[in-house]
C-alpha positions as CSV (number, residue, x, y, z in Angstrom):
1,X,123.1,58.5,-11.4
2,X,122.4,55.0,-9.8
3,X,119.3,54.3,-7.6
4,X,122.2,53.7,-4.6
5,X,123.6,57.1,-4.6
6,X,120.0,59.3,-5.4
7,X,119.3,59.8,-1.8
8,X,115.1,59.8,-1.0
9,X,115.1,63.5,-0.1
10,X,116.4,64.2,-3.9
11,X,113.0,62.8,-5.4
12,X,110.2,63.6,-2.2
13,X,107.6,66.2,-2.0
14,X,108.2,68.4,1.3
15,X,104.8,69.5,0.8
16,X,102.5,66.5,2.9
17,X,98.7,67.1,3.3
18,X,97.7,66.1,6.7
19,X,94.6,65.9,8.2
20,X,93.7,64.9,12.2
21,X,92.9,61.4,13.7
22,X,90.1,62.9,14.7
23,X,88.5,64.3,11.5
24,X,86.2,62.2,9.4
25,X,86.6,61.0,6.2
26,X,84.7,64.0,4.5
27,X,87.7,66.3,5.9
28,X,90.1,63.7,4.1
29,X,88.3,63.6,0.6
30,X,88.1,67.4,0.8
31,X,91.5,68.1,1.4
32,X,92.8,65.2,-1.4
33,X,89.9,67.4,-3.7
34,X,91.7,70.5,-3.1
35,X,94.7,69.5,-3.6
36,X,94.5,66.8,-6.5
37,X,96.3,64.0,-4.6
38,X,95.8,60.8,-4.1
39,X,96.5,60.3,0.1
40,X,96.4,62.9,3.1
41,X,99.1,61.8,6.5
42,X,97.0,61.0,9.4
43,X,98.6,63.4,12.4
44,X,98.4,63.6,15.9
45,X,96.5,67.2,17.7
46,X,99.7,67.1,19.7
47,X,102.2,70.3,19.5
48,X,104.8,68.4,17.3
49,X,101.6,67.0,14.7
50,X,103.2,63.0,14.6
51,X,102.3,60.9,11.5
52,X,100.3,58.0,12.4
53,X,98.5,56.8,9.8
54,X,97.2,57.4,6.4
55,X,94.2,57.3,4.2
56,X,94.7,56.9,0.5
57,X,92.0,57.0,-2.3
58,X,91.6,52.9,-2.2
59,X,91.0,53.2,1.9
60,X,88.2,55.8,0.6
61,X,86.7,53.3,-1.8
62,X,86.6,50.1,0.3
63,X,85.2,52.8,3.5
64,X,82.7,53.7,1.0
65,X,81.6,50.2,-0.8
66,X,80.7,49.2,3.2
67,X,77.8,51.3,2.7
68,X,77.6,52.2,6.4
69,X,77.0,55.7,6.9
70,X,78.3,55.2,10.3
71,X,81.6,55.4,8.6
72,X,81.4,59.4,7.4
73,X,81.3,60.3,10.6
74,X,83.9,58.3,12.1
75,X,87.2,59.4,13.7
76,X,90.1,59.1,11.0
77,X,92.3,57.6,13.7
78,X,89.6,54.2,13.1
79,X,89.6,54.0,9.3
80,X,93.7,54.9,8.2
81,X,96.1,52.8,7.4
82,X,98.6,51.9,9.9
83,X,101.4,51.4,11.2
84,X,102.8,54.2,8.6
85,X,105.6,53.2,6.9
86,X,108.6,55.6,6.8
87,X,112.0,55.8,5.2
88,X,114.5,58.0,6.1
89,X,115.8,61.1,3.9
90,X,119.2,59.7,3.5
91,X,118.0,56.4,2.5
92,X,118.4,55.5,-1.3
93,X,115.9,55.5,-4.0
94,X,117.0,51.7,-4.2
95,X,116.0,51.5,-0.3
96,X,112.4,52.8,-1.2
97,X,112.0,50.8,-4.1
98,X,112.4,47.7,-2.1
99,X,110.4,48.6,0.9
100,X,107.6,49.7,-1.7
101,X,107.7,46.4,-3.4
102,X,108.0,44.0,-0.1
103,X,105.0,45.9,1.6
104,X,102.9,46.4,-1.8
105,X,102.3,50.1,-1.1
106,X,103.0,53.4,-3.1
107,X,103.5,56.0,-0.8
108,X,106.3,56.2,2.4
109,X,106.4,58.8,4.6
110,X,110.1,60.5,4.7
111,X,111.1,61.0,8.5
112,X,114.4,62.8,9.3
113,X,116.8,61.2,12.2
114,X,114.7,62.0,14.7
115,X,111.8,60.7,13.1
116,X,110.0,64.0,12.4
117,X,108.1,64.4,9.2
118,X,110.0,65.9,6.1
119,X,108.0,64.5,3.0
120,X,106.2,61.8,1.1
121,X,108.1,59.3,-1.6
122,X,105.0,57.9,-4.3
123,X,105.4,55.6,-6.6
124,X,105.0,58.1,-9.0
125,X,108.2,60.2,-7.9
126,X,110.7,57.1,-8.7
127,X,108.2,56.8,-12.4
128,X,109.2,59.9,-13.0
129,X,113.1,59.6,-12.2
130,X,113.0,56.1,-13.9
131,X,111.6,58.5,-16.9
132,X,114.5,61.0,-16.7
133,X,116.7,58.1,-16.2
134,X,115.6,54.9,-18.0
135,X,118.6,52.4,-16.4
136,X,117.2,53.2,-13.1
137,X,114.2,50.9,-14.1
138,X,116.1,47.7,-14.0
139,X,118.4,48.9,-11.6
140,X,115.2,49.4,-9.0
141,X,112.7,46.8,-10.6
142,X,115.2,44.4,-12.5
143,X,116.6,41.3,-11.3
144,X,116.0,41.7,-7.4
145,X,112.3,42.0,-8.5
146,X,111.8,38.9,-10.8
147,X,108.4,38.1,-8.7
148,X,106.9,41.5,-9.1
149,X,108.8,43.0,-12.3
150,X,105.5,41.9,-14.6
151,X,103.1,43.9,-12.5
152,X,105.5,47.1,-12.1
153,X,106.1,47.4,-15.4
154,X,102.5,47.2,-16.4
155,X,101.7,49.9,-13.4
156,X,105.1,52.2,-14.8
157,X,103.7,51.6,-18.7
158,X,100.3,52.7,-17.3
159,X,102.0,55.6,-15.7
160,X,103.9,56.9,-19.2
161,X,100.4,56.2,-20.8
162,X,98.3,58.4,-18.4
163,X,101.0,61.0,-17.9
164,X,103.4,61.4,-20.8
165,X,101.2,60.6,-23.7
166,X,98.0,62.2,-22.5
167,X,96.4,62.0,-26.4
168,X,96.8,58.8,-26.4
169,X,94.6,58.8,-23.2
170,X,91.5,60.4,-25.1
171,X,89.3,57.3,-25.8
């Protein structure tokens, strides 16, 4: 298995939380509660639901440190993140990694060829195939990552520590 032949769709959740651009931010922290994640899809009320945005747990935080109760009640649609940043299901896992890396985010959303929503790529999925898989670490974060390698491999070492060696995690 190399990172150029695992295709995105091998490794991505189907199952994306959404919310509407025009919910607030309570709606988004509620349904990120429920569902222990850590970002909902921003969509459109229109019949087909388009991504257009997205709020993650760090957009909730910096929202929140403003201290403007203004912001609870305000339309998701002025708060997310966007443009939304999307990678096709045939891409590679080596596609993501990069796009990941150049736009310093952890989450793309997974758009099929005509750009309709079909899952959500973290961070966290290529962790866990870099775990099944140690080569694929260097082959995603090795040399064509010199810049950022030190702080991915703190953030995948972080990872293994919170995840795979959870009593270690205890103090």
């Amino acid at each position: 298995m190399s990172s150029e032949t695992v295709s995105v769709s091998k490794l991505m959740n189907p199952k994306v939380q959404t919310d509407f651009e025009d919910q607030n931010i309570m709606s988004a922290c509620n349904i990120m509660s429920a569902n222990n994640i850590g970002c909902v899809i921003i969509v459109t009320r229109s019949r087909d639901r388009s991504p257009v945005g997205i709020i993650t747990e760090r957009d909730i935080v910096e929202i929140l440190g403003k201290l403007n109760p203004e912001l609870l009640q305000a339309p998701l649609r002025t708060l997310m993140s966007k443009p939304l940043i999307t990678i096709e299901q045939s891409a590679s896992i080596n596609d993501a990694a990069k796009i990941m890396n150049s736009k310093k985010i952890r989450r793309l959303v997974v758009v099929d060829k005509n750009n309709k929503m079909t899952g959500i790529l973290t961070q966290k999925d290529l962790f866990n195939a870099i775990d099944k898989n140690p080569s694929l670490f260097s082959e995603l974060y090795g040399n064509g990552y010199s810049i950022g390698f030190k702080e991915i491999y703190e953030k995948y070492n972080q990872y293994r520590l919170e995840n795979l060696m959870p009593e270690l995690n205890q103090y």
